[in-house]
C-alpha positions as a printed NumPy array, in Angstrom:
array([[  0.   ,   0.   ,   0.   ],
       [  0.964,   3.844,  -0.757],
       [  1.987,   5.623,   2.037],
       [ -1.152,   8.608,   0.792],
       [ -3.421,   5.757,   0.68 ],
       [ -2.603,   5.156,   4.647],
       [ -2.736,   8.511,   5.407],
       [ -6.31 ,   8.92 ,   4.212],
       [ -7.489,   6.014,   6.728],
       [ -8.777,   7.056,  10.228],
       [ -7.024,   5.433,  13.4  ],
       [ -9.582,   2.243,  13.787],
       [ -8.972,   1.458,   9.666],
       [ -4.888,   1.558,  10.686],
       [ -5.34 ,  -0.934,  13.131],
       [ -7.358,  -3.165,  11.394],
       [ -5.014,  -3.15 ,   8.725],
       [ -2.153,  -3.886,  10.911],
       [ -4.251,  -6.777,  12.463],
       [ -4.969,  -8.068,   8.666],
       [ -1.285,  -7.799,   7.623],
       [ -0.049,  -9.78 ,  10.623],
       [ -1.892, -12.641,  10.248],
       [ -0.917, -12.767,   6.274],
       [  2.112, -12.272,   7.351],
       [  1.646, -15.428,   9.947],
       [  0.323, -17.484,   7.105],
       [  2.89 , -17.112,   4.861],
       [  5.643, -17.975,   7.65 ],
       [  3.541, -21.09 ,   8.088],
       [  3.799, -21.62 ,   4.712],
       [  7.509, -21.307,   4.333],
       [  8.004, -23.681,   6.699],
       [  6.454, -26.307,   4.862],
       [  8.216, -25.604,   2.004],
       [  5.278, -23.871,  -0.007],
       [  6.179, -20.166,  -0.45 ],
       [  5.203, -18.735,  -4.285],
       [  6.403, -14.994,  -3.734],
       [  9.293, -14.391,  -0.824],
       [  9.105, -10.672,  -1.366],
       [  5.983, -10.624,  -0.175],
       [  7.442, -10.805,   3.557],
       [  9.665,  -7.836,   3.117],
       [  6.579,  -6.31 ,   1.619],
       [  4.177,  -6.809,   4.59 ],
       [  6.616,  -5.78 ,   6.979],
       [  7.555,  -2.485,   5.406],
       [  3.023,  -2.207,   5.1  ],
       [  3.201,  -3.047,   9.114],
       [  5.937,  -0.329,   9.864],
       [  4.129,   2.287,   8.01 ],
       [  1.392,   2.106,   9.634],
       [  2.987,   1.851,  12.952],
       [  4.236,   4.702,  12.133],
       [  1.715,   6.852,  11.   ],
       [ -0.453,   5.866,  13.899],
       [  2.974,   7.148,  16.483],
       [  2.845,  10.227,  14.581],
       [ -1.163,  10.922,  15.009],
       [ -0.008,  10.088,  18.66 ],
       [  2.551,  12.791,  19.452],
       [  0.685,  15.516,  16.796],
       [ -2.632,  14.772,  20.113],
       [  0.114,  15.161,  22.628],
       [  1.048,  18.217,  21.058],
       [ -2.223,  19.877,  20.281],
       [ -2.937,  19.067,  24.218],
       [ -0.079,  20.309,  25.494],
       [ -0.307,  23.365,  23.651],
       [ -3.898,  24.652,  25.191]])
């Protein structure tokens, strides 16, 4: 996913995405270690998807702490 297209998503669609990317991510570990993996860089691909989002979510975080603080 597009780091705009992330941006665009409230908090509760983040975290649902994380959750969804996780357990892909889960699957296809299962499935390398039975021997039965079609596309490796997919892994590298979900993790970078997981940190983004991690990401943007720790920014919204501190830019609330901020806004708070500030009043």
């Amino acid at each position: 996913m597009k780091l705009k297209d992330l941006r665009e998503l409230s908090s509760q669609d983040l975290l649902q995405k994380e959750k969804a990317f996780k357990k892909e991510l889960f699957e296809l570990n299962y499935q390398r270690k039975i021997g039965q993996v079609e596309k490796p860089s997919n892994f590298r691909a979900l993790r970078k998807n997981i940190a983004r989002i991690l990401t943007i979510l720790k920014e919204r975080e501190i830019n609330e702490r901020k806004s708070s603080a500030d009043k």
